[in-house]
Residue frames as qw, qx, qy, qz and C-alpha x, y, z in Angstrom:
[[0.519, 0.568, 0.533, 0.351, 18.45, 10.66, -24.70],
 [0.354, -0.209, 0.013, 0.912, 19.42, 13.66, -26.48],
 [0.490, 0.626, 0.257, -0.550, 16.36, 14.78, -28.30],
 [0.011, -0.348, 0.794, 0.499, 17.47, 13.44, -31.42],
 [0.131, -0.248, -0.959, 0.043, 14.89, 11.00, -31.24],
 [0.215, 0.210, 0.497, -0.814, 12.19, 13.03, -29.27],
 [0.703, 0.203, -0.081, -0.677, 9.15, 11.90, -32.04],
 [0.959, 0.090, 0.220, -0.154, 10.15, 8.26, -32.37],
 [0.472, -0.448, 0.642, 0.404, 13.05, 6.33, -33.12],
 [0.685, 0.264, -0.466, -0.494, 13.48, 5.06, -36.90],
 [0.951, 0.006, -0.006, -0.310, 12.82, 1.58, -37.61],
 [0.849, -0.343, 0.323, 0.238, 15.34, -1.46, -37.06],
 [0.698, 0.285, 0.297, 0.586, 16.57, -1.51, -40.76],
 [0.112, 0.938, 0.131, 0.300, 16.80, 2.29, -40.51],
 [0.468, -0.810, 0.353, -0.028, 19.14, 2.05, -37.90],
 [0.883, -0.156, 0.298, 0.329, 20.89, -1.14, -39.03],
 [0.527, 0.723, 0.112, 0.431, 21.83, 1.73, -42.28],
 [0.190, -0.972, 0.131, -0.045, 22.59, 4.33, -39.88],
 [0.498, -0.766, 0.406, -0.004, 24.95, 2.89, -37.87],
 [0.574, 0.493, -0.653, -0.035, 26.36, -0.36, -40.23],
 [0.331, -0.341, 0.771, -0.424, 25.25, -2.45, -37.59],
 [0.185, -0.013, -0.898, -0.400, 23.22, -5.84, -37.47],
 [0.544, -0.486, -0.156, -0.666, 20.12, -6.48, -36.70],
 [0.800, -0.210, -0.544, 0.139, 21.05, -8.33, -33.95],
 [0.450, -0.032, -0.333, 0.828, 22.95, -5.99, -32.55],
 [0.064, -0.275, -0.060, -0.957, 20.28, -3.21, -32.80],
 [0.712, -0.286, -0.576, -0.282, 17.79, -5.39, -31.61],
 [0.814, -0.340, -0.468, 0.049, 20.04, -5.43, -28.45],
 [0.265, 0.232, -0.080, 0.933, 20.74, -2.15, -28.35],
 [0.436, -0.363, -0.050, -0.822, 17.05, -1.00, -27.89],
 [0.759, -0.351, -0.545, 0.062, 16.45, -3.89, -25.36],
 [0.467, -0.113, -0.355, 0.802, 18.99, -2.42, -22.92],
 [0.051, -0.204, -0.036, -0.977, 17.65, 0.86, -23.17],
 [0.475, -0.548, -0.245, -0.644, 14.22, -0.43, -22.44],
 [0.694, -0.163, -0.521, 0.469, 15.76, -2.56, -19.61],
 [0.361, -0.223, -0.383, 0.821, 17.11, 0.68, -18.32],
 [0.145, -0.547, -0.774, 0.284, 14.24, 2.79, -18.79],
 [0.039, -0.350, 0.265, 0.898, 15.14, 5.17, -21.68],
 [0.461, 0.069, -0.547, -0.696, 12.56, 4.19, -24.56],
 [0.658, 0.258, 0.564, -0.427, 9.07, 2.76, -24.40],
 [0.017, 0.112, -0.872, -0.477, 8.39, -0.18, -27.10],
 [0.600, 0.214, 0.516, -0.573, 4.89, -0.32, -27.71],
 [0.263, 0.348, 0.794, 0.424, 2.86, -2.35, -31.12],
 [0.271, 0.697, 0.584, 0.316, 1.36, -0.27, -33.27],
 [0.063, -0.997, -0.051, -0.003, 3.02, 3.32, -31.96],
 [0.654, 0.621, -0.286, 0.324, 6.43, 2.47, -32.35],
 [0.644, -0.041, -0.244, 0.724, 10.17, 2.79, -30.44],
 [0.087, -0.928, -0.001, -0.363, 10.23, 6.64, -28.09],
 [0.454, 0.203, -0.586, 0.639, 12.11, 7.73, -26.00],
 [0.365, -0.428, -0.579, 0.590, 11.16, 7.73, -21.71],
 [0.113, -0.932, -0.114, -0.324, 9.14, 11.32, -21.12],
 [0.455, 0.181, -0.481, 0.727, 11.88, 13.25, -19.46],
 [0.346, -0.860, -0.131, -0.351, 10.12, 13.82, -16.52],
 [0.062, -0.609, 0.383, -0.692, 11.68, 15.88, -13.64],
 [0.421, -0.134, -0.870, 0.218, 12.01, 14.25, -10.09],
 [0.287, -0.543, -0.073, -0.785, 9.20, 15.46, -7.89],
 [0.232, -0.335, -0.798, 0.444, 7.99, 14.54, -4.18],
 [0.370, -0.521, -0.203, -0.742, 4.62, 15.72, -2.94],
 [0.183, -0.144, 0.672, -0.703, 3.21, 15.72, 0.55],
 [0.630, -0.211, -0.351, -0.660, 0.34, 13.11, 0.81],
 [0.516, 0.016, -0.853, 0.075, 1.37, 10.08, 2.78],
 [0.520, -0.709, -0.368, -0.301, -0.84, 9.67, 5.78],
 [0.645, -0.469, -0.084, 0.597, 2.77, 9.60, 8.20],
 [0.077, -0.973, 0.018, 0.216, 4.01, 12.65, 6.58],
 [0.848, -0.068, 0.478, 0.217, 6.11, 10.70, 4.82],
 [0.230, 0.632, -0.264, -0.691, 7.12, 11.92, 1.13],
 [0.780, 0.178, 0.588, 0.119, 6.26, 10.32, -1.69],
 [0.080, -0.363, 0.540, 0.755, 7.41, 10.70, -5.16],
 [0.707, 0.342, 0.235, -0.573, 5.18, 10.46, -8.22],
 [0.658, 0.338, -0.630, -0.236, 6.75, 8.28, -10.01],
 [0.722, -0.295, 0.514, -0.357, 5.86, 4.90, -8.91],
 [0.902, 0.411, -0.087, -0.101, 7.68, 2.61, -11.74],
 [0.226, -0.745, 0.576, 0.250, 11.38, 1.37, -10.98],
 [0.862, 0.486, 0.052, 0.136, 13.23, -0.28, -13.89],
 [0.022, -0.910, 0.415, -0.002, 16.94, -0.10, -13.04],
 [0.864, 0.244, -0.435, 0.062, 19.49, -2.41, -13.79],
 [0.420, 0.166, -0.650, 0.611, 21.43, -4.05, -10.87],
 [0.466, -0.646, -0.597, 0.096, 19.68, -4.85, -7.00],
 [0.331, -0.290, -0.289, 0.850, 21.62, -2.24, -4.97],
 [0.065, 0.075, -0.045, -0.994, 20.45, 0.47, -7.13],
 [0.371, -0.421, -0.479, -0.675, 16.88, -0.59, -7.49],
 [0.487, -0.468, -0.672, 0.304, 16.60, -1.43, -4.01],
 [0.170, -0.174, -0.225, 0.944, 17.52, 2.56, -3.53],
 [0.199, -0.179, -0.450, -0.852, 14.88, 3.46, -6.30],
 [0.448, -0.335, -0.730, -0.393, 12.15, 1.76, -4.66],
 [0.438, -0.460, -0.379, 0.673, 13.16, 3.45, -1.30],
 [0.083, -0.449, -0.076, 0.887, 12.28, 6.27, -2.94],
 [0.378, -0.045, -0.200, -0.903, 9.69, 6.24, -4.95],
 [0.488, -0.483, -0.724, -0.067, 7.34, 4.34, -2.63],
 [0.199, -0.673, 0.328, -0.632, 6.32, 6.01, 0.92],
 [0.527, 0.096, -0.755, 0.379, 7.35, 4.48, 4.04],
 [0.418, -0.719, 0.020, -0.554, 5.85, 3.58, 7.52],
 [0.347, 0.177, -0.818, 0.424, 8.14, 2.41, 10.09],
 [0.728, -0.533, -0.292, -0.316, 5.88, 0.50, 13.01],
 [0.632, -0.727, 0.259, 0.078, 8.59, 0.09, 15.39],
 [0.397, 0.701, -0.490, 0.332, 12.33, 0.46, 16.20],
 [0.830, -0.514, 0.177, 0.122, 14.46, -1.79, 18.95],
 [0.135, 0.708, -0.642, 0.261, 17.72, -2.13, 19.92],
 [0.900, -0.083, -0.092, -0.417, 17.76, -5.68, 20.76],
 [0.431, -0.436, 0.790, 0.017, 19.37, -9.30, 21.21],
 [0.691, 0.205, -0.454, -0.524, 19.07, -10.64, 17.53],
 [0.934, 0.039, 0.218, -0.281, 17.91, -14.26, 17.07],
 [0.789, -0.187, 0.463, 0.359, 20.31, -17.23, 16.18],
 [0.533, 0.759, 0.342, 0.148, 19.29, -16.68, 12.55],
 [0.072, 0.994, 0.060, 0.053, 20.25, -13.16, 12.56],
 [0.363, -0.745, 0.529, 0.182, 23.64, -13.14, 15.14],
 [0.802, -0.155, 0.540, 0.203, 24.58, -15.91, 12.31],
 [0.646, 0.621, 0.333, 0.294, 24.03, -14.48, 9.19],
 [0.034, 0.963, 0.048, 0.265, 25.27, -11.11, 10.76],
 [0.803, 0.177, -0.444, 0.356, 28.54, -12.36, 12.44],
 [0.298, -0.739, 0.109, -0.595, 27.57, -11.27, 15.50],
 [0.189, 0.297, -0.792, 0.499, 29.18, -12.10, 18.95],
 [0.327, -0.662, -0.645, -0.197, 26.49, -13.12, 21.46],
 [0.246, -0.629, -0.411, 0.612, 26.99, -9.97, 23.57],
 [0.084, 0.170, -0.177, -0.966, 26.50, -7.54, 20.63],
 [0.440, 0.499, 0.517, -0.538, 23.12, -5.89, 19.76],
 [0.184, 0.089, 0.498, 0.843, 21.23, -5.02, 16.72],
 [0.543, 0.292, 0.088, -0.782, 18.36, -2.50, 15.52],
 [0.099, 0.248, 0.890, 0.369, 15.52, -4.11, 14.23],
 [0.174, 0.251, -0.120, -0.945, 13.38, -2.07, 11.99],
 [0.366, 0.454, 0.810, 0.055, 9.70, -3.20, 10.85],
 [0.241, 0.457, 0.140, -0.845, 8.14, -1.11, 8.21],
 [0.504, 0.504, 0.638, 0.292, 5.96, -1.04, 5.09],
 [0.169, -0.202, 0.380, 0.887, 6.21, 0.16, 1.87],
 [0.410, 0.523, 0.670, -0.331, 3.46, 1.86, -0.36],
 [0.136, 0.142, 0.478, 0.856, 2.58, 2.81, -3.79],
 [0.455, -0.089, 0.047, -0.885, -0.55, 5.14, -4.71],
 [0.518, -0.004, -0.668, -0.534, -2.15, 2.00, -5.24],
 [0.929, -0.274, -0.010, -0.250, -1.90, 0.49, -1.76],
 [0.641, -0.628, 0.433, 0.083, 0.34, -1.28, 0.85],
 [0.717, 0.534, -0.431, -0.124, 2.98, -2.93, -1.31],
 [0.648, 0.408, -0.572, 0.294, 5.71, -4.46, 1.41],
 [0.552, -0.791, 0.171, -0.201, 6.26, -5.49, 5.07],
 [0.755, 0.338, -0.446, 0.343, 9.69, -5.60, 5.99],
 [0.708, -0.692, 0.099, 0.103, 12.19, -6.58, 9.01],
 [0.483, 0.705, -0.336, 0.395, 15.57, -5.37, 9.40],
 [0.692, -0.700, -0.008, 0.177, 18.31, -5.85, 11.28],
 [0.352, 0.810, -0.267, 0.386, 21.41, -3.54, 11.42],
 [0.730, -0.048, -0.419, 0.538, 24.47, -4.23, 13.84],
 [0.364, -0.799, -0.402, 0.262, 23.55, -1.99, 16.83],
 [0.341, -0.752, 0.014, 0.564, 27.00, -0.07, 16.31],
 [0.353, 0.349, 0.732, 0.467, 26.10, 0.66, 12.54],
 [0.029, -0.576, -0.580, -0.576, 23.06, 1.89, 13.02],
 [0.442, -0.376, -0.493, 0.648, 23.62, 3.86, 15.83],
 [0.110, -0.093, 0.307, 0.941, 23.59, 7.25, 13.90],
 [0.453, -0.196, -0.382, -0.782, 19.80, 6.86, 12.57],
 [0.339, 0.310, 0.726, -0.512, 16.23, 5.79, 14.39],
 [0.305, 0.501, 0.810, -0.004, 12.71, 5.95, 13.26],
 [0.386, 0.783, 0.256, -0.415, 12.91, 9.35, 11.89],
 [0.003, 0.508, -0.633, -0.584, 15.54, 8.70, 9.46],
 [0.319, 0.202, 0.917, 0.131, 13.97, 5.48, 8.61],
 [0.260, 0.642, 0.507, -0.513, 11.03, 7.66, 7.83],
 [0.155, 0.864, 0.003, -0.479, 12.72, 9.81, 5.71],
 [0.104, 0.634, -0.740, -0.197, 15.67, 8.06, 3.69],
 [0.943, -0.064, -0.319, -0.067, 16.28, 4.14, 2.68],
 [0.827, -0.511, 0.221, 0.074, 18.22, 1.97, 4.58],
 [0.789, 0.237, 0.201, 0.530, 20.65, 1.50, 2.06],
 [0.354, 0.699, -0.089, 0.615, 21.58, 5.17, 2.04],
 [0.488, -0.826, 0.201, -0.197, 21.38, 5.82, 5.99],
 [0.879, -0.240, 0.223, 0.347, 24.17, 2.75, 6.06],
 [0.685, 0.431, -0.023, 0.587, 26.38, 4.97, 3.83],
 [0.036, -0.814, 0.102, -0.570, 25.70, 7.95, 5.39],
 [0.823, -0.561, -0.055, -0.068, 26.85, 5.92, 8.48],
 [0.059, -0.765, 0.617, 0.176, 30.41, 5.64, 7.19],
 [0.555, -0.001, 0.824, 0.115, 30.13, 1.94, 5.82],
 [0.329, 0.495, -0.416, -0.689, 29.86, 1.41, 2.11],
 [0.774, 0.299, 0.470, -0.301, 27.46, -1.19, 0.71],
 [0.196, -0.369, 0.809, 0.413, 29.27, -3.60, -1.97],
 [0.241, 0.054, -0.923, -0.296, 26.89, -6.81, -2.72],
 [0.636, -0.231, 0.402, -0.618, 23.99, -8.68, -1.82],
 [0.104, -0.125, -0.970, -0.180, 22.46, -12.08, -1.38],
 [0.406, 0.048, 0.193, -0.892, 19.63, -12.80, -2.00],
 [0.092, 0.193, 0.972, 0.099, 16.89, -16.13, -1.85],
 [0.532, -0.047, -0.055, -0.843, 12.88, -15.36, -2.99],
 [0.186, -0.288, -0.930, -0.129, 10.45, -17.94, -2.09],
 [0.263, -0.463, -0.389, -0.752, 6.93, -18.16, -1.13],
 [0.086, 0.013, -0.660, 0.747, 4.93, -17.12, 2.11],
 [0.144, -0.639, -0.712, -0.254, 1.49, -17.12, 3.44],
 [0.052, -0.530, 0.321, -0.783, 0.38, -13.93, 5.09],
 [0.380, -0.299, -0.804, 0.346, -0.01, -14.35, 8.85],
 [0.100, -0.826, -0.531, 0.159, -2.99, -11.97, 10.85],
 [0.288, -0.736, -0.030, 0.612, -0.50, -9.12, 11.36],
 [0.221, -0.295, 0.368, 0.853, 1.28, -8.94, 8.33],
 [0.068, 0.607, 0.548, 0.571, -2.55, -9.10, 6.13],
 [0.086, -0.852, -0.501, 0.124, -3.66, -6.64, 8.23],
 [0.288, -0.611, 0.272, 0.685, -0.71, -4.28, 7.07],
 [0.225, -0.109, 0.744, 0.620, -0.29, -5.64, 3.64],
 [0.638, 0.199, 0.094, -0.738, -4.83, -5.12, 3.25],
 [0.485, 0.167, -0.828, -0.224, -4.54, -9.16, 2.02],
 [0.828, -0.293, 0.008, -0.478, -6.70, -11.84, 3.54],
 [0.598, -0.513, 0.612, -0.066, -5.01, -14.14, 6.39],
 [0.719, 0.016, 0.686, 0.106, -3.56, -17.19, 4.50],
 [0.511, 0.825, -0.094, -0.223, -2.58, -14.92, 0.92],
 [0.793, 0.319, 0.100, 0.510, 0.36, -15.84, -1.21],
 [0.101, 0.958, -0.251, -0.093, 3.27, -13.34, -1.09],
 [0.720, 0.447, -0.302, 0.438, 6.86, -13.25, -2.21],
 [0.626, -0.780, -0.008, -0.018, 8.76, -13.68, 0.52],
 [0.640, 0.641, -0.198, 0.373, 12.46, -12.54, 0.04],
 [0.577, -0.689, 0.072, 0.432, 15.88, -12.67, 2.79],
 [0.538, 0.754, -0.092, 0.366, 18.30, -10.70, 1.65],
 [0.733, -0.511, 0.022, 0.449, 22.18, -10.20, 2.99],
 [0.271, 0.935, -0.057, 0.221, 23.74, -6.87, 2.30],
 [0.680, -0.245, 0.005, 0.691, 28.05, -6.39, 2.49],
 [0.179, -0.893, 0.157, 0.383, 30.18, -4.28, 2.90],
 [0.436, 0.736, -0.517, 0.034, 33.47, -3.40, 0.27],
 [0.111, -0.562, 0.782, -0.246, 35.07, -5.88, 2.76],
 [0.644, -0.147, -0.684, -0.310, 32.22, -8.76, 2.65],
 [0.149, 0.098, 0.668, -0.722, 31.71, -7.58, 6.32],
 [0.176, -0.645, -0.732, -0.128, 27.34, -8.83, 6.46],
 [0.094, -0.208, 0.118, -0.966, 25.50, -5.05, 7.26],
 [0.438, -0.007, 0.412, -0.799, 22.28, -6.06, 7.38],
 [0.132, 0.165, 0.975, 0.070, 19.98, -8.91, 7.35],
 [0.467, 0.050, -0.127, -0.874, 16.02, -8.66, 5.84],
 [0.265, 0.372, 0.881, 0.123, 13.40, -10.57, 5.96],
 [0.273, 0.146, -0.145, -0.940, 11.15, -8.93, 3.54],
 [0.207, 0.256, 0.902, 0.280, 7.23, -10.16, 2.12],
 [0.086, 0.286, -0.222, -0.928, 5.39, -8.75, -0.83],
 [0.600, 0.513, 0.386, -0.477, 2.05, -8.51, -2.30],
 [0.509, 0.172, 0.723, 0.435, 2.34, -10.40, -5.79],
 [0.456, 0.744, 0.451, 0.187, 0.27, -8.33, -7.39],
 [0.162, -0.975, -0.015, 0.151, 1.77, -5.11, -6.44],
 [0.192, -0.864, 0.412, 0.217, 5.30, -6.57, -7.29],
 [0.894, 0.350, -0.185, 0.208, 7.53, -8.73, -9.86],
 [0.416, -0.688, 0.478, 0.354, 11.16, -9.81, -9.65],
 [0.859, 0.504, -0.091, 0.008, 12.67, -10.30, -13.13],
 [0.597, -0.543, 0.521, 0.279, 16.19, -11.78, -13.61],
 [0.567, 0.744, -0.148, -0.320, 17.83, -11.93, -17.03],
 [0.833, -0.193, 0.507, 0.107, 19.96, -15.01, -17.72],
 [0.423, 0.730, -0.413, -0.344, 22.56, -15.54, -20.36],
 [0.959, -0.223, 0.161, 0.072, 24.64, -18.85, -21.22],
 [0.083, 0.849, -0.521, -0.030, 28.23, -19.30, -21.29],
 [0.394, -0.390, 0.809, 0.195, 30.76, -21.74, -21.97],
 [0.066, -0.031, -0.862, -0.501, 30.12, -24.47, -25.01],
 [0.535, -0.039, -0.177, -0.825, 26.99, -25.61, -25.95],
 [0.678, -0.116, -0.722, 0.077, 27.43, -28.98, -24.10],
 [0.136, 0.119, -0.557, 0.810, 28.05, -26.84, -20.93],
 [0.356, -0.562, -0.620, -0.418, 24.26, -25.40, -20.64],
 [0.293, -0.468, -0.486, 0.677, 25.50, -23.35, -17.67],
 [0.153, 0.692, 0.152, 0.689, 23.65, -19.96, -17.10],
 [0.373, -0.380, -0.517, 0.670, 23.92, -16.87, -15.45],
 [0.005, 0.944, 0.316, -0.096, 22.27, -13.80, -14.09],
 [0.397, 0.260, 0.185, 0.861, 23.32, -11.02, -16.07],
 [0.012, -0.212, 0.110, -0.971, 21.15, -8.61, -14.66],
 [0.258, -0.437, -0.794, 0.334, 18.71, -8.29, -12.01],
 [0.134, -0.195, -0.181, -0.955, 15.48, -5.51, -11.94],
 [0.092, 0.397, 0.819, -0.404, 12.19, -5.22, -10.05],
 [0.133, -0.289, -0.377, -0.870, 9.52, -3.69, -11.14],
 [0.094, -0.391, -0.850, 0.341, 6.21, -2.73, -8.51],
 [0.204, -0.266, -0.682, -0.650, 2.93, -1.38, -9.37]]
């Protein structure tokens, strides 16, 4: 935003004059924007625009970790909120190997059976409390370049660039999971909780597989929203995801 705006936007039909637009269109103008996390809609205070705060990191996490103070991601598209949320959560990484993945893994990861891979366990936190325990696995000669103190310091999704590989796409399935002893005692949830439990399959520019995830999250602490449009006739009734955003809390 330019400050144009900086006390409140005007009202739909105020814009629809401005600009010689419809209300439909303005209507789906200021959606996007809150989508992407420029203007707050609220009842009864009207249409603003996002406080421009400044990024900040403070020193609190109990690992020494950084954390940022903003703890709200709203970004359109997975790659880039998967970065956001790598950064503005803090991170404790419980252990690092260099391993022989599982079928699973050497399958999803088109691995030979004589190559290795790192597998990373950590969790993620907001001020509020544990928010995420996740398992990675990175082709051994990937992730050669970083250990547990990068992990510490950086997401995964930037140490793989900074590796010399460039992250393209994901997949990605969500279903549900109970917690087992280990992961409530990480996650502070009681043995046999509900969580969102999410694999995920990260390429390369080449649709080379980088890294495999199992990931599982504390419902309350986290949402996955997906935004769906149809296309083709109106006999068709086919949709798709038009845009994909997390939000955690």
């Amino acid at each position: 935003m330019e400050g144009s705006f900086r006390d409140g936007l005007p009202g739909e039909f105020s814009l629809m004059n401005q600009f010689g637009v419809a209300r439909v269109t303005v209507r789906k103008a200021l959606s996007q924007l809150v989508d992407e996390g420029l203007i707050l809609r609220e009842p009864g205070r009207g249409t603003r625009p996002t406080p421009n705060t400044k990024t900040s990191f403070r020193e609190g996490a109990k690992d020494g970790s950084q954390v940022q103070d903003v703890k709200h991601a709203q970004l359109s598209g997975l790659l880039e909120n998967l970065v956001s949320m790598g950064l503005n959560t803090s991170v404790k990484v419980l252990s690092v190997q260099t391993l022989t993945p599982p079928e699973e893994v050497r399958s999803n990861l088109q691995l030979s059976e004589d190559e290795l891979v790192q597998k990373a366990i950590r969790t993620r936190s907001t001020q509020d409390g544990p928010l995420s325990y996740i398992t990675t696995w990175v082709p051994a000669q990937i992730a050669k370049n970083f250990g547990k103190r990068e992990l510490q310091k950086k997401p995964i999704l930037l140490l793989l660039e900074e590796s010399g590989v460039k992250v393209a796409r994901a997949e990605q399935t969500i279903t549900a999971k109970l917690a087992d002893a280990v992961v409530a005692k990480h996650l502070d949830v009681q043995v046999g909780s509900a969580l969102l439990g999410v694999k995920r399959l990260i390429f390369d520019q080449f649709d080379r597989p980088l890294q495999w995830l199992n990931g599982l999250y504390r419902p309350d602490r986290y949402e996955y929203q997906m935004q769906l449009s149809r296309v083709g006739s109106i006999n068709a009734k086919v949709w798709v995801s038009k845009e994909l955003s997390a939000r955690f809390h």
